[in-house]
Each structure stands twice: as structure tokens, then as C-alpha cells.
N, C-alpha and C positions, 0 to 999 in steps of 0.2 A: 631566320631561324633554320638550323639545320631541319632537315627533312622537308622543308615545304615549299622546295624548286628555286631554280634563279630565273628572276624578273628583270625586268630592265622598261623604263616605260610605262610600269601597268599591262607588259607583255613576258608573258613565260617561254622564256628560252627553253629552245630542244636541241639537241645535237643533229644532224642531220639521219635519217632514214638508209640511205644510200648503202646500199651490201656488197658492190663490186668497186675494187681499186680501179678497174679500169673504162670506168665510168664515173672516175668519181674529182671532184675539183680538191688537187690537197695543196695546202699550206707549206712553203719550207719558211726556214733561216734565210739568210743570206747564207751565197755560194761560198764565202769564204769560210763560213762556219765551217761546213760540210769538208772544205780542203783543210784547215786548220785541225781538225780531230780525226784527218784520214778515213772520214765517209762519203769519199766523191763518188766509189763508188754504189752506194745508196739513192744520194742524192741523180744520178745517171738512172740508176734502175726507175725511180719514180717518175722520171721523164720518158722514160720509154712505155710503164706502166698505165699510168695515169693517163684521163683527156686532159688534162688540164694543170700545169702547175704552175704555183705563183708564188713570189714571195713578199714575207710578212714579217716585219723586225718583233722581236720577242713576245710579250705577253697580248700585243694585239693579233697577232695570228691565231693564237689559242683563243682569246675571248671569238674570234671570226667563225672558227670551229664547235664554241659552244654554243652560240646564236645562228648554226642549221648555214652560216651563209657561204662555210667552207664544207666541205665532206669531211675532212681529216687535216692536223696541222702536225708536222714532224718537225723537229729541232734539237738537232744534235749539240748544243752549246746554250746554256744560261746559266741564272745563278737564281740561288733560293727566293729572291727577292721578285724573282720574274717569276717564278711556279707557285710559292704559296697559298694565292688565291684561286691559281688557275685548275689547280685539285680537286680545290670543294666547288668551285662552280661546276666544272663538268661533271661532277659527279650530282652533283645537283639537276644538270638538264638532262639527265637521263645517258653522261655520256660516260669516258673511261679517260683517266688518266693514267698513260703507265710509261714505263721507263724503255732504253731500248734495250738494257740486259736485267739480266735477273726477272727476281719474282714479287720484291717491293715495289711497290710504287711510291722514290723518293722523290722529294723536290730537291733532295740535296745531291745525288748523283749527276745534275745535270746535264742530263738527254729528259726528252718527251715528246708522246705520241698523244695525242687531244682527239678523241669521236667517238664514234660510236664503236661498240665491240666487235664487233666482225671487221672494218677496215681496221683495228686496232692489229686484230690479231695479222691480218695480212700485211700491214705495213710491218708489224713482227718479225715476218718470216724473209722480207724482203732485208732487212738488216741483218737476219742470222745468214742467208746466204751472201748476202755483198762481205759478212767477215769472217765465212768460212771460204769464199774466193779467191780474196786477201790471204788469207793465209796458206792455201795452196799455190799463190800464182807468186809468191813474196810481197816485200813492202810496198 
């Protein structure tokens, strides 16, 4: 029932704590994602950013992110069918689902950011700079 958390277990999922990207374990796509929609360099920044980065195919990264056992899961490539549930549960363990442009948070835009709101907002800022980089440095 919406409002009364996501369980798993008879245990209440949290997103993780963690308030610095660069202290923090984040989730990608696979690399090819990231070269396929022209965010390698993103995908680079997080690597240099991060302790830690690992990758996770689609909606298990994000569930990993909702159950506290990633900091943060970024993924520039899916489809509805991969985000739908992955919305209401984070929002459910206290975490943020949000896209890497704009102000909606669709599942149908396919990109997303899974955690807690402050690495949200920082992994944010790491995609507005890698695509305004992009754009000053060319394709």
C-alpha cells in the first residue's frame, strides 16, 4: 500500500544514508549504454568521482540502490518496463527517483538517477556538466 514503505523479507528497505558522491558506491548501466546515448562522458566523470563504481543491468541496479546496498544507481538507457516499479519503490524507501534532464520524473523519458536526494542532486550536476562539456568541446 502506497505510503507504508517498501519491504522485502519482513525488512524495510532504505536508500542509503551516504551525502558525498565521492564516498559513495554508485551503480551504472553497462558501458555501452553510456557510449550508445553519448554519455561516456558522464559515465568517466563517475569514475573519477566516485570510490567505487560497478555495474548493474537495468532494474536490478536500481532495486540494489533502493535496498541502502548501493549509494546511488545512474542509467542512461531503459524502457518503461524497467522504471515503472522502480519510482514507487524508491520513493517508498525514503529515496528519489529522477530523470537526468528536466523537472519530471518520467519513467518514460528513459534515463535515471535511484537514491537518496543529495547524491541525486549531485549525480545531477555531474550530467549537466559532462553535456554542457559536450557541447562546448563538440560531438
Amino acid at each position: 500500500m502506497q505510503g507504508e514503505g517498501a519491504w522485502c523479507e519482513g525488512r524495510r528497505l532504505r536508500v542509503s544514508s551516504e551525502s558525498k558522491l565521492a564516498q559513495a558506491t554508485v551503480g551504472t548501466a553497462d558501458a555501452y549504454c553510456f557510449r550508445d546515448t553519448k554519455q561516456t562522458r558522464l559515465l568517466n566523470s563517475l569514475h573519477k568521482t566516485a570510490t567505487l563504481v560497478r555495474t548493474y543491468p537495468d532494474a536490478f541496479g536500481h532495486l540494489m540502490a533502493i535496498r541502502g546496498v548501493l549509494d546511488v544507481m545512474v542509467d542512461p538507457l531503459a524502457f518503461v518496463w524497467d522504471y515503472a516499479p522502480i519510482k514507487i519503490l524508491a520513493q517508498e524507501a525514503g529515496g528519489v527517483f529522477a530523470n537526468f534532464y528536466g523537472r519530471k520524473a518520467s519513467i518514460e523519458e528513459g534515463t535515471a538517477i535511484v537514491g537518496n536526494t543529495e547524491l541525486v542532486k549531485q549525480v545531477r550536476r555531474l550530467v549537466t556538466a559532462s553535456t554542457t562539456t559536450r557541447r562546448r568541446s563538440g560531438p
